[in-house]
N, C-alpha and C positions, 0 to 999 in steps of 0.2 A: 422566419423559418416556419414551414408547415407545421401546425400540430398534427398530431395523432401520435399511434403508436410505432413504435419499430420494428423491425421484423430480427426475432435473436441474430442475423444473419446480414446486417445493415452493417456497415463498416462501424459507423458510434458503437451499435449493439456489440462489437465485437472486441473493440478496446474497452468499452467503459464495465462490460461483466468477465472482463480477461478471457477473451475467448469463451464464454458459456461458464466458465468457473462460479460466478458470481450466481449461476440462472441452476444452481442444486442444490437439493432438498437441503434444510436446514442447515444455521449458522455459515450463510455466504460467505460472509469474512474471515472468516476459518478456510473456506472452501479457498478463498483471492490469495489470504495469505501462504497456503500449503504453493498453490498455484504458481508463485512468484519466485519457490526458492529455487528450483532447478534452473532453469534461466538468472537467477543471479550467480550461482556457482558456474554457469556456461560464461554468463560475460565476467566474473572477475576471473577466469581461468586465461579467457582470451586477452584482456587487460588491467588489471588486477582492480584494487580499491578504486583506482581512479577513474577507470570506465563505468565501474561500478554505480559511484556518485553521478557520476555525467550520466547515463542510463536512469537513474533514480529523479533525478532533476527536469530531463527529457521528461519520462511518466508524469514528475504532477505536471509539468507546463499543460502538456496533452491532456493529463485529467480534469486539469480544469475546465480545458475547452469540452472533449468529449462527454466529463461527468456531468456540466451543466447544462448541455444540449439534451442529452438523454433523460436526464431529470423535469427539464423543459416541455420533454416531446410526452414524456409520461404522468405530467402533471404532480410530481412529488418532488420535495424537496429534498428530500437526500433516500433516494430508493435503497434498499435493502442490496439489490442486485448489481448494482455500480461498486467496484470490489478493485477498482485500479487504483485507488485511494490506499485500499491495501498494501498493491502490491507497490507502490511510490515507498509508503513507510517500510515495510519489511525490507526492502531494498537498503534504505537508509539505516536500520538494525543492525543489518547484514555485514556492514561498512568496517568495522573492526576486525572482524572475524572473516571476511571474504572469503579467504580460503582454507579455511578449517571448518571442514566439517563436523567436526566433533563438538564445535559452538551453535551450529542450526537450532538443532534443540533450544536451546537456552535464549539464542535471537525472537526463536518462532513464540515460545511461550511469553519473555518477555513483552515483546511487540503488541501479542494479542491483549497482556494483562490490561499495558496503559492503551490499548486502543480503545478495550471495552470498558475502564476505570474511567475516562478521560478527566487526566489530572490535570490543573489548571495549567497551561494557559487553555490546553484541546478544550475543553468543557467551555468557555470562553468563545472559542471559536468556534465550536459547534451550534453555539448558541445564537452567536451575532453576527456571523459570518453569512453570505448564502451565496446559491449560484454554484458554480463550479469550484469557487475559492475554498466555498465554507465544505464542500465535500471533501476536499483536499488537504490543508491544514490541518484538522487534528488528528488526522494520520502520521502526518511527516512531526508532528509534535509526539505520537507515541512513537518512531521511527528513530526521534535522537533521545529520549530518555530509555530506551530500548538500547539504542546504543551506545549511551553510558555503563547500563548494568555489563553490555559486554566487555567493555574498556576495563572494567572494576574487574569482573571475571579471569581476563585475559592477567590482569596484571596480581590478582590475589593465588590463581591455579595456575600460572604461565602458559607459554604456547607449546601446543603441539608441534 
């Protein structure tokens, strides 16, 4: 593949900063994550948990390939602005609670604690991983320990 840069507006550029999400002023991940939940309530609306998953599985497969292209073509290892890692985990959070809203909250902050803790194994893989894999994984690792707090959640305050 060609080096250089991408233009925010390159099809990579456009999945792997979730549509520009990724490419605003401070705490991108924060930005990928907020970015990610409206579109997860649109697909589990359309087909519940289970689309959900398949949509979130879909993302990392594609982040892998887009995040380590983009990282690739920008010379970094895991850029700042690559935020579909994000949105793969938040998805994955998301997964218990699909369609209660009243759990977002508590997914989104979840999500971010272990994204930005990265408890082992993510710290692990953030570490030893590279490429498009190592961007991807210890997202989808704070994505299911995210989505156990909500499973605990769901089952200690019950459903909406």
């Amino acid at each position: 593949m060609a080096s250089g840069k991408l233009s925010p507006f390159h099809p990579i550029s456009l999945i792997a900063t979730w549509f520009g999400s990724g490419l605003l002023p401070k705490a991108p991940g924060t930005w990928g994550s907020l970015g990610a939940l409206p579109f997860a309530y649109a697909i589990a609306w359309i087909g519940g948990w289970q689309l959900l998953l398949a949509a979130a599985l879909l993302a990392f497969v594609i982040g892998i390939w887009a995040g380590g292209v983009y990282a690739e073509r920008m010379n970094l290892k895991d850029p700042g602005e690559v935020v579909i890692d994000e949105v793969a985990g938040q998805w994955l959070a998301l997964l218990p609670v699909a369609l209660s809203l009243e759990y977002y909250p508590l997914a989104f902050l979840a999500f971010r604690f272990f994204d930005i803790t990265k408890i082992w194994p993510a710290k692990w893989a953030d570490q030893r991983l590279s490429g498009g894999l190592g961007i991807m994984v210890d997202d989808m690792v704070a994505g299911l320990y995210a989505a156990i707090v909500c499973i605990l959640a769901v089952y200690l305050v019950g459903s909406f």
